[in-house]
C-alpha positions in Angstrom: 136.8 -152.8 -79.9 135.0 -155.6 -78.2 138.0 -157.0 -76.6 138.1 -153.5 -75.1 135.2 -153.5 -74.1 135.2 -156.7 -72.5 138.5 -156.2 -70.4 136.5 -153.3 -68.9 133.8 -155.6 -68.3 136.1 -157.7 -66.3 137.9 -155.3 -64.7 134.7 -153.7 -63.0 133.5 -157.2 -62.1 135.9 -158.2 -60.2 136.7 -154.7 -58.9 132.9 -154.8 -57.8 133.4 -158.7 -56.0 136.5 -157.2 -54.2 134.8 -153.9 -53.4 131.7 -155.8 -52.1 133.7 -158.5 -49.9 135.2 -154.7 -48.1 131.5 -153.3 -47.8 130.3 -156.9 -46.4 133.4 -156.1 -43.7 132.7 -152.0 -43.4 128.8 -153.4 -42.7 129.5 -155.8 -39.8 131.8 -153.2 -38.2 129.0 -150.9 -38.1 126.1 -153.5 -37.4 128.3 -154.5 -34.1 128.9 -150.7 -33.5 125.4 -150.1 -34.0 124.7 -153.2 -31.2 127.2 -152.3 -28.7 125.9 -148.9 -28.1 121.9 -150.3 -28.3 122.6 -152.7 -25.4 124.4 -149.7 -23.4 121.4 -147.6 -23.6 118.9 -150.6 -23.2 120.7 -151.1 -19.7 120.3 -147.5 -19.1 116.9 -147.5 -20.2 115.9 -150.9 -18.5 118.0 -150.3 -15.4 117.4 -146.5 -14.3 114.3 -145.6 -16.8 112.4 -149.0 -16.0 111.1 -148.5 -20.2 108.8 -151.2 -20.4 109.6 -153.3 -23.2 106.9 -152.2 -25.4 108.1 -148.7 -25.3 111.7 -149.5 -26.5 111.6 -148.9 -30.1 110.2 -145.5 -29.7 112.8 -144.3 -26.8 115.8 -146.1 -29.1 114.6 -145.2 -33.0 118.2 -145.7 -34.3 117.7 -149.3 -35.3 114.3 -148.7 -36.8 115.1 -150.8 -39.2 115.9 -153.8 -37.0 112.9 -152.9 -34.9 110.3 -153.4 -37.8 112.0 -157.1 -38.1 111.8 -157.5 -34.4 107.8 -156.8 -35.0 106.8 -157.6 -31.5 103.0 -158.0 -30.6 102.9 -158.5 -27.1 99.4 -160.0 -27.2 100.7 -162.3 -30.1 102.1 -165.7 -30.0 105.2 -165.5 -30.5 107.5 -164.3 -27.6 109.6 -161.6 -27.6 112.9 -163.4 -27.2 111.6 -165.7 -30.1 110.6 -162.6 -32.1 113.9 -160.7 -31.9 116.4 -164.2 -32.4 114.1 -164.2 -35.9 115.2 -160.6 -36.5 119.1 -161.1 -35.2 119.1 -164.5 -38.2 118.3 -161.8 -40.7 121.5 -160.1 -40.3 124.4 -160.7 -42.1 126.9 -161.4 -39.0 128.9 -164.4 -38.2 127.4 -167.0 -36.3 129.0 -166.2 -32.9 127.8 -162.3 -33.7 124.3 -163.5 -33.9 124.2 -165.7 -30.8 125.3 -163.1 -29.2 122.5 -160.9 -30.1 120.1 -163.6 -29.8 121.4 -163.8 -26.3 120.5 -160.2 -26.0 116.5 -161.2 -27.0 116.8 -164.0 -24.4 117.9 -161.2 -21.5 114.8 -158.4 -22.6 111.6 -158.8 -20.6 112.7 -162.0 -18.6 114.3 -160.9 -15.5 114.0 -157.9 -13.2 115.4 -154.7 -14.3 118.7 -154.9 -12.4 119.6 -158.4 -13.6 118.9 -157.6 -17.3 120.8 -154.2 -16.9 123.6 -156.5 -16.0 123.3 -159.1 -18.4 122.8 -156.0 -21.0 126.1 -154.7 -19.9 128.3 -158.2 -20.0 126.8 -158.5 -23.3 127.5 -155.0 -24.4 131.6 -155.8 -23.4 130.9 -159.3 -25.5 129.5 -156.9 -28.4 132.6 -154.8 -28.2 135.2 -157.3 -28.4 133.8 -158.4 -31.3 133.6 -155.4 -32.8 137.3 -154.9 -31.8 138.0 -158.4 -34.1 135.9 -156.8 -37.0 137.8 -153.8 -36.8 141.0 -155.0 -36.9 139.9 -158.0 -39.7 138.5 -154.8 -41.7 141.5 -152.9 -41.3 143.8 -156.4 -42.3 141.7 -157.4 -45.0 139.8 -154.3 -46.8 142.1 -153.2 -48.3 143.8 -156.4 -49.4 140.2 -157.8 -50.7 139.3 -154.4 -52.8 142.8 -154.7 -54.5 142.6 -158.4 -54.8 139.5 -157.6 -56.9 141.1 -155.5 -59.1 144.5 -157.4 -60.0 142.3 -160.6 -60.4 140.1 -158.7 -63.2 143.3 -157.3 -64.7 145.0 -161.4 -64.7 141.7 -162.5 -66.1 142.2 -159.6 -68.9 145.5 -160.1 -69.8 145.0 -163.8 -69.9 142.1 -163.8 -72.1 144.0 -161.6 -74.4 
């Protein structure tokens, strides 16, 4: 009975490392998603809207989330380019994902609309090609990481039986 009970133990627990290492890949294809469509609408808003920056997270409230990291106090210390590169660490993305939306943080508030509308939208192709990598490393790997899960717990079982 415990044996039983312990093969279960290991099958879920390895099926749960396996099912975790997809939801780490489904995340970052939806973090980058989430990115690429925030720095379209930031040009739009920036370029054509002139939004002032303190106005942003209340014209874009689908990254509130990321916004309440950002915590940006204009009268504060702490720039905004610094503020949001601390938010863009917090995120679990690869290392050239975060640069890149560190990059973004560097491009807010610094230049005159039209120049940051650009840089918003070269960044905004970066953003998608990236996403393009994720979703094709999501779509080669998911499945092979949530089933790798599974046969490892049943190896594990069999061998400890």
């Amino acid at each position: 009975m415990s044996a039983a009970i312990g093969v279960i133990c290991i099958l879920i627990g390895c099926g749960g490392l396996g099912l975790t290492a997809f939801l780490r890949l489904e995340a970052r294809v939806k973090l980058l998603s989430s990115f690429s469509l925030l720095a379209g609408r930031l040009a739009c808003e920036i370029g054509f809207c002139l939004t002032p920056l303190t106005e942003l997270p209340q014209r874009l409230p689908a990254l509130k989330g990321f916004w309440d990291t950002v915590a940006y106090d204009p009268y504060g210390e702490e720039s905004f380019s610094k503020a949001w590169s601390r938010a863009a660490r917090t995120l679990d993305l690869s290392a050239i994902d975060r640069a890149l939306l560190s990059e973004m943080g560097e491009v807010l508030g610094r230049y005159d609309a039209d120049n940051q509308a650009r840089a918003l939208e070269t960044l905004r192709r970066q953003l998608d090609m990236s996403l393009e990598v994720a979703r094709e490393k999501r779509k080669a790997l998911g499945r092979l990481y949530a089933l790798a899960g599974v046969l490892g717990g049943l190896v594990i079982a069999v061998v400890l039986l």
